[in-house]
Structures are given as C-alpha cells and as structure tokens.
C-alpha positions as CSV (number, residue, x, y, z in Angstrom):
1,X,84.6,11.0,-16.2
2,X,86.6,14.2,-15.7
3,X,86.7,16.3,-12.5
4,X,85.2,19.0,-14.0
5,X,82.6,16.9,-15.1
6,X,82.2,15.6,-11.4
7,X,82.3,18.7,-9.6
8,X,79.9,20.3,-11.9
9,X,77.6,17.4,-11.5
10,X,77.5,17.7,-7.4
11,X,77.5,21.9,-7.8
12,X,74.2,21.4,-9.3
13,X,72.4,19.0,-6.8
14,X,70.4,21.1,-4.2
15,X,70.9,18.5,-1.1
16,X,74.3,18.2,1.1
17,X,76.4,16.1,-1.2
18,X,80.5,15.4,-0.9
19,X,83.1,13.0,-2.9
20,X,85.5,11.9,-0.7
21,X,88.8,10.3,-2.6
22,X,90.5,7.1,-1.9
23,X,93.3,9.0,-0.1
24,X,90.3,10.3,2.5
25,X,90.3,13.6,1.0
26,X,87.2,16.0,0.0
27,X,87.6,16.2,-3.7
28,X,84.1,18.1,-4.0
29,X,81.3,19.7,-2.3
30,X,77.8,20.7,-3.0
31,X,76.5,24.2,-2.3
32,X,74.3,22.6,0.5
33,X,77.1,20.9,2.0
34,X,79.2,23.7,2.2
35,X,76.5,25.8,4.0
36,X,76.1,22.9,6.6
37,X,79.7,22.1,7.3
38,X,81.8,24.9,5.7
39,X,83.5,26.9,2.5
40,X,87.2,26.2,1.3
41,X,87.4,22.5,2.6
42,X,88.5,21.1,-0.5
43,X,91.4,19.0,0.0
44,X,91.3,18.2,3.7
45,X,91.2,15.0,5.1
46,X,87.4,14.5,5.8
47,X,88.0,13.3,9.5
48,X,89.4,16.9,10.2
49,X,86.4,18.6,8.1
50,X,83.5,16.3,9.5
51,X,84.0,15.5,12.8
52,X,80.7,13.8,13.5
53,X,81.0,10.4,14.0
54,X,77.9,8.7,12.4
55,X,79.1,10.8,9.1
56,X,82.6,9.3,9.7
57,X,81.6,5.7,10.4
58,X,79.9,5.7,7.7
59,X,82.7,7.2,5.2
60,X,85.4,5.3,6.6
61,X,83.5,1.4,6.1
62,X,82.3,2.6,2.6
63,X,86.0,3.3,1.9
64,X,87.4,0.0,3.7
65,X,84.5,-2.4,2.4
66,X,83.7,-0.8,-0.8
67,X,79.8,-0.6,0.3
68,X,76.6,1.6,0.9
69,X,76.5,2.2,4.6
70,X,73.5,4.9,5.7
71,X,73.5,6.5,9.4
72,X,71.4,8.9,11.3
73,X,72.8,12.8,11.7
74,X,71.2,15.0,14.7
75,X,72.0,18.3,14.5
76,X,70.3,21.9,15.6
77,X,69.6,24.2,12.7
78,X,67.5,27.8,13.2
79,X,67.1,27.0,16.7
80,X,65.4,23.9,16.2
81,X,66.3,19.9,15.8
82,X,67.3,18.6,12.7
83,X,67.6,15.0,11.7
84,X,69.2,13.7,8.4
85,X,69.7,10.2,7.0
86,X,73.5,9.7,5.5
87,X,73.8,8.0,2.6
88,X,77.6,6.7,1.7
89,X,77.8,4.9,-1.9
90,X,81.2,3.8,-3.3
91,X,81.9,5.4,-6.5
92,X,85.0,5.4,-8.5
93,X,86.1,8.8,-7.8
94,X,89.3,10.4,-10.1
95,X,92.2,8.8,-8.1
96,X,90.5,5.4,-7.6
97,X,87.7,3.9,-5.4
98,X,85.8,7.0,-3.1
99,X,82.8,7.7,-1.5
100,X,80.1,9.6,-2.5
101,X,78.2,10.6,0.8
102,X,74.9,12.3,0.6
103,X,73.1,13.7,3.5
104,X,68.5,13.6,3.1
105,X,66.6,15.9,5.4
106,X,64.1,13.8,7.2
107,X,63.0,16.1,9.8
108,X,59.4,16.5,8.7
109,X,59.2,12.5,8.5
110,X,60.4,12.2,11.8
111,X,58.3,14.4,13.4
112,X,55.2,12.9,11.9
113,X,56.4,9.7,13.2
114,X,56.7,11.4,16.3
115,X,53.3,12.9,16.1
116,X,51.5,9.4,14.9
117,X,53.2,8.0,18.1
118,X,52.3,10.7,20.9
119,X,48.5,10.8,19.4
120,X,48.4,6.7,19.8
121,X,49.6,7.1,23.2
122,X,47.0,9.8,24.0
123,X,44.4,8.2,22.5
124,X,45.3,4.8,24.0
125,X,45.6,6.7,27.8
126,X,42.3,8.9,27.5
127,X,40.6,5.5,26.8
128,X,41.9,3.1,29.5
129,X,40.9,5.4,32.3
130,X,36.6,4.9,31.1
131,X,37.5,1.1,30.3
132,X,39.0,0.8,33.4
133,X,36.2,2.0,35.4
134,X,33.9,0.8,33.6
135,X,35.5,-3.2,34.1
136,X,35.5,-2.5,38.0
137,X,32.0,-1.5,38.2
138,X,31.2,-4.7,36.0
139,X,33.3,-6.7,38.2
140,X,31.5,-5.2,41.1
141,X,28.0,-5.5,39.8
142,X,28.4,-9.1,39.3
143,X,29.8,-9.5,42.8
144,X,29.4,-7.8,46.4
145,X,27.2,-5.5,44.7
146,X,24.4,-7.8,42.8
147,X,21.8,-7.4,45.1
148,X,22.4,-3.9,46.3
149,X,20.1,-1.7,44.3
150,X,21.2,1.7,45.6
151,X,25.2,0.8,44.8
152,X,23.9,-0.9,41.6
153,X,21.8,2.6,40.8
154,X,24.9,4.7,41.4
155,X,27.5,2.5,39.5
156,X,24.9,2.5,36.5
157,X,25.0,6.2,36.4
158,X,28.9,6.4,36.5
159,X,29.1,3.6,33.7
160,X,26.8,5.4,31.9
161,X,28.7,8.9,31.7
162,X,32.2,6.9,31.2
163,X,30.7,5.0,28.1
164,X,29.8,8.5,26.9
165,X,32.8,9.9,27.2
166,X,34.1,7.0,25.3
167,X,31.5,7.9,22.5
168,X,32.4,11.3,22.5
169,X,35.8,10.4,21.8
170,X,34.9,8.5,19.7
171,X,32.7,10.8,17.5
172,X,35.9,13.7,18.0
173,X,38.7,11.6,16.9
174,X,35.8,10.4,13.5
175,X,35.3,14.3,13.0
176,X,39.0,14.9,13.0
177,X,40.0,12.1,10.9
178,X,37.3,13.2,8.1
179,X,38.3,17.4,8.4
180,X,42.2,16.0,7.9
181,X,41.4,14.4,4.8
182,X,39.3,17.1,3.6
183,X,42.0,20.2,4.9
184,X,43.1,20.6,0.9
185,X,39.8,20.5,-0.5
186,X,38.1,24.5,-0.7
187,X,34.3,24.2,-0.2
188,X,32.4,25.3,-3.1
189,X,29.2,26.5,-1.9
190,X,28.2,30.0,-0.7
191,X,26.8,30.0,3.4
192,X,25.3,32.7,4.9
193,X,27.8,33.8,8.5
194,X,25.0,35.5,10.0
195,X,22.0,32.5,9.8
196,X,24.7,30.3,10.9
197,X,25.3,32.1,14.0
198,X,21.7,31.7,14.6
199,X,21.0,28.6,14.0
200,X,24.0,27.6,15.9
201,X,22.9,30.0,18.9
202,X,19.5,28.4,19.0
203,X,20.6,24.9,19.2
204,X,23.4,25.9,22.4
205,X,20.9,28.0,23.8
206,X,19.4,25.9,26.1
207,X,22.7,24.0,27.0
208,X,23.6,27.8,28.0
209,X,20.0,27.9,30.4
210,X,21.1,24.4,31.9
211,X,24.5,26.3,32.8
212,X,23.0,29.0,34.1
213,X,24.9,31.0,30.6
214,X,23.1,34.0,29.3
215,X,24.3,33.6,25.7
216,X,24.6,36.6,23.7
217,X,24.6,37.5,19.9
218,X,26.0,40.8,18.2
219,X,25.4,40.3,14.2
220,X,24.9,42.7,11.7
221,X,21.7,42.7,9.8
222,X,22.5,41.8,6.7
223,X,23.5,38.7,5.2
224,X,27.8,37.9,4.7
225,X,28.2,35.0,2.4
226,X,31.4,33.3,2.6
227,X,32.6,30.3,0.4
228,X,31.9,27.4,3.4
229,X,31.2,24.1,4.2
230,X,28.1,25.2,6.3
231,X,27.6,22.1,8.2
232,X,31.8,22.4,9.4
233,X,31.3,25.9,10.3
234,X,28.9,25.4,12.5
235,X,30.6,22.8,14.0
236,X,33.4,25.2,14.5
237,X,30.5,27.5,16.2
238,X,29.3,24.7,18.0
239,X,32.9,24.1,19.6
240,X,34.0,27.7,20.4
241,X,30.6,28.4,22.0
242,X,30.6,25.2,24.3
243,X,34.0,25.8,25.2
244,X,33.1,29.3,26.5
245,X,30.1,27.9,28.4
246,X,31.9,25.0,30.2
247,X,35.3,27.0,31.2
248,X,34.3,30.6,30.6
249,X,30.7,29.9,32.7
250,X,31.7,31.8,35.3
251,X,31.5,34.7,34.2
252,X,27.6,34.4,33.3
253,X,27.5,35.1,30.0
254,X,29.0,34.1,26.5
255,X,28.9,36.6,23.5
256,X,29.2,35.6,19.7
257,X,30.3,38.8,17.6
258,X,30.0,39.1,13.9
259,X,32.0,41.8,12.0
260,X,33.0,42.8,8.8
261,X,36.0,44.0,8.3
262,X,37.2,45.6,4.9
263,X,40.5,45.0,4.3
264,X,41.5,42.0,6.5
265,X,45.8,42.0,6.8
266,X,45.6,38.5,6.9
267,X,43.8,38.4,3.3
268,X,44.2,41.5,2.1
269,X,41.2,41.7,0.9
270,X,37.5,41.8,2.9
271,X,36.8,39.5,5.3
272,X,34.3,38.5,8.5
273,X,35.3,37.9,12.1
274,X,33.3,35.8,14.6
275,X,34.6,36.3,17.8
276,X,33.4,34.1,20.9
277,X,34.0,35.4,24.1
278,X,34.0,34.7,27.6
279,X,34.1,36.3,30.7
280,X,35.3,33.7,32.8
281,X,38.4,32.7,34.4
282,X,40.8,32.8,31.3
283,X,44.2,31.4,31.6
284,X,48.1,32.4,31.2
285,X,48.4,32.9,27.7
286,X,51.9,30.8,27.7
287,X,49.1,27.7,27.0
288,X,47.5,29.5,23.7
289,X,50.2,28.4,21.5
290,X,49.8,24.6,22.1
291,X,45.9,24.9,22.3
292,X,45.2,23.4,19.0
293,X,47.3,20.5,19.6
294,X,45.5,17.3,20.4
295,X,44.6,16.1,23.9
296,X,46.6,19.6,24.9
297,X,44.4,21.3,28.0
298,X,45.3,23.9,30.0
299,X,43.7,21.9,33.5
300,X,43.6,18.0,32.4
301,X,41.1,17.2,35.1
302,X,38.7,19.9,34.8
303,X,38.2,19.3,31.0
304,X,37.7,15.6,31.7
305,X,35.3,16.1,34.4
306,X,33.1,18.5,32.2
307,X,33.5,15.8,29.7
308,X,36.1,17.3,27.0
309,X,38.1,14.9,24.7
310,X,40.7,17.9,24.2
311,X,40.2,17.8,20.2
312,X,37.7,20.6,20.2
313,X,40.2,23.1,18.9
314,X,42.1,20.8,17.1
315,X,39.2,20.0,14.7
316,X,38.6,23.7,14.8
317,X,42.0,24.5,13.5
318,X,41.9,21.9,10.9
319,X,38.3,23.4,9.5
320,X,39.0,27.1,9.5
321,X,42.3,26.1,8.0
322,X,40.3,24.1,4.7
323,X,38.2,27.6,4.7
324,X,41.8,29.5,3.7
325,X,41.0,31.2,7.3
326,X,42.8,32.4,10.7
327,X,42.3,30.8,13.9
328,X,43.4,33.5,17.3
329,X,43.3,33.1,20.9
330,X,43.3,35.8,23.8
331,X,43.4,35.4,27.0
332,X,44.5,36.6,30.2
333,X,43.8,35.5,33.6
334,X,40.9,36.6,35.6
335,X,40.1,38.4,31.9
336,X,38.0,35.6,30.1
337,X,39.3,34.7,26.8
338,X,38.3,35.5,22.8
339,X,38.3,32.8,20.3
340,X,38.4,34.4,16.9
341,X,37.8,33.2,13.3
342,X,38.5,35.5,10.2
343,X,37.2,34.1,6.8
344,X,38.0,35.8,3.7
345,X,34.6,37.2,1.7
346,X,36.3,37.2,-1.3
C-alpha cells in the first residue's frame, strides 16, 4: 500500500489515530491526533512527541512483540477530565513492521460507570441505616424488652416509620427507574395545566393544614393544554409542592403560580410556567446546581428526619425533561426559594 494511500486513509478517520514506523518514527497523523498532541510532528521519534507513558508502553511492546497492547490515557480537556482507551495494533507500515496506535474517547462510559457505582453506594447506605434500626429493635423486642409494653409501644412506632421510609424509597427509586426509560418517549395526549394544578392542590391541601401551610393558587381562568403525561405532571406538582411545605413551612404559606408566557426563549415559541414558591428558609444557591442529582440534599439530616429519599427532584428533572421542558431553581437565604417548570404549548 503506498504512503499516500496510508496517510490519506488515517486523514480521513475522525478519532486520534497515528502510524508509528519501525524506526520509532511518526510516519502519519490524523486531524484528531494532531489537535490532541500537536501540528508538524511528522518524522520525530514518538518518545519525544508523546511523552505519556501508558501511550509509550504501549507503542514500544507493540513494536518489540509485534502485538495489540491497549492502555488507559487521563488527560484534562475544556477544563474537565478526559479518559481514553489506547489501542496499539501492529501493522506493516512502509519501511517494515509499525504500529498503528489509535486513541477511543471513553469518557461518557466512564462516568456512567462512575454514576451506576455512586447511586449503588447511595442506595445501599440510605437503606442500612432503617435495616439497621429496625434489626436492634427486633433484637430488643425479643429480649430485655418482651414484656415491657410501653418500650415495646414506642419501638413499634419507630419500626414502623423506618419501614416507611424504606417503602418510600422504595416507591422513589420504582418511579425513577420507569421516567428513565420513558425520558425519549413524547407524551401524546393533550392535559389541561390549569385542572392539574387543582387537582393536585386539593389532594396536598390537607397535608398543608396538618403543617400548619396556607397553600396558595394563582391560575388563570382559562384552560392551557400542553402535550403531557398528566399522571407525571402531577407527580411533578406533587413533588415541588411537598418540598415547599416540608423545607419552605416556615414561612406559612406555599404558592403555585400559573402563567402564560408568549414567546418563551427557551422554546421560542409560547409556553406556560408553574412556579412553586416558598417563603421559608431558602438556601445558598451554590447547592442549586447539584439539586437534581440523586440522594444530593442541601441538610442530609433534616430531609431524612422529614422523611425525604433525596430523589424528588431527580424524578422531577427526568419528567419535565420527557415533556421537551426546563427545570429552574432560585433561591437565596432567608428569601425562600422558586421551583419553576416551563412547558412548551406548542
């Protein structure tokens, strides 16, 4: 095969690719791998171009043994970690045996690894802390405390509020799971915003009462259809509106606001808002980009203690992100906070 033949060949592949001769010099290099490591390197031995040393271990036993050899490459790129898997073949390159090395972005498969790891941890953690309790009381129960019924009384209660923070765990990480596999999938069906709101409102109203939560509700008149999943939306409603009631209570009311907005930036094009706000505490906003992450709170043992799971605005995420919508925070402290959801009418 002729050089020109060769280098015309790599010029064309869109990854980081590079021949390396049997005299251990670059004979050619991809676009790619010229952006990553440098123009006008033809020539040169690759030690003195490289200088990585999983790339060059790699190169130099390919070359020596005349066999694939693959490596890991970490590197930084726009500020944030890169990770590449390096591929050295042996090829018969124009002055004899070489090495063709290529270099496969697997950054995004690395962090989903990463992310399938950290959510079995968190999962794993937020459940050994019920189980645990709820094996000492057990252990207790069947023990010192058989024939106490006051202790037994108490312990009951506790069991029973750890099982249902299992369940609800349970019933979040379910809900998640089934809005994932669904995040590609447009509804079809045309839901009324405004009825939703209601419906919603008159389900949490009395969970407001129990708080002591004067909940509040600022709609327009007429109906705004959207294209929904009317059950998920109001799931998202349900969320928002329990979130500002357990960590936003203190300020004594929550308020759900419907708009319409007639040219939307994010859509260009119409759209409605609901905004549910609070008038509570709020927090530092440096927290508001990692809200949606799952298990991420802003104060770990308050949310357990009012019985969060810390999915709620993960699943909310994932469902206004299936209805092609936006998803914003505010908050300040001592300001409350606003949880807003724009969905395009169109």
């Amino acid at each position: 095969m002729s050089s020109d033949l060769i280098e015309s060949l790599i010029s064309g592949l869109p990854l980081p690719v590079f021949l390396v001769s049997g005299d251990e010099r670059i004979v050619h290099m991809s676009p790619a791998a010229q952006e990553m490591f440098g123009r006008a390197l033809t020539g040169r031995h690759y030690i003195g171009v490289l200088r990585q040393p999983a790339i060059l271990d790699c190169i130099e036993e390919t070359l020596r043994l005349n066999q694939m050899r693959r490596s890991r490459y970490l590197t930084t790129e726009h500020g944030a970690d890169a990770t590449y898997e390096v591929i050295s073949s042996p090829v018969r390159a124009p002055d004899g045996e070489g090495a063709l090395v290529t270099l496969l972005d697997v950054s995004e498969r690395e962090k989903a690894g990463q992310i399938r790891r950290d959510f079995v941890a968190n999962v794993s953690h937020e459940l050994k802390t019920p189980l645990t309790a709820l094996l000492g009381f057990i252990e207790t129960l069947k023990g010192a405390a058989r024939e106490d019924a006051a202790v037994r009384a108490r312990f009951l209660d506790i069991m029973e509020r750890e099982a249902g923070r299992m369940n609800r765990l349970v019933s979040d990480l379910l809900s998640l799971s089934r809005v994932e596999s669904e995040e590609r999938m447009r509804p079809s069906e045309r839901v009324d915003i405004v009825a939703l709101v209601h419906a919603a409102a008159l389900t949490l109203r009395s969970v407001a009462q129990d708080a002591g939560v004067a909940l509040e509700i600022d709609t327009p008149d007429a109906p705004m259809e959207v294209q929904g999943d009317s059950d998920q939306l109001v799931q998202v409603l349900t969320n928002l509106v329990e979130n500002g009631i357990k960590y936003g209570g203190a300020g004594g009311r929550v308020r759900i606001i419907v708009t319409h907005s007639p040219r939307e930036l994010a859509f260009r094009g119409p759209a409605v808002r609901i905004d549910v706000v609070d008038y509570g505490e709020g927090f530092d906003p440096v927290h508001i980009p990692r809200l949606t992450e799952r298990f991420y709170r802003v104060d770990s043992h308050r949310s357990r203690e009012m019985g969060g799971t810390g999915l709620g605005l993960a699943i909310v995420k994932h469902i206004v992100n299936r209805h092609r919508g936006r998803f914003r925070i505010a908050s300040e402290k001592g300001q409350g906070s606003r949880f807003s959801v724009m969905l395009p009418l169109a």
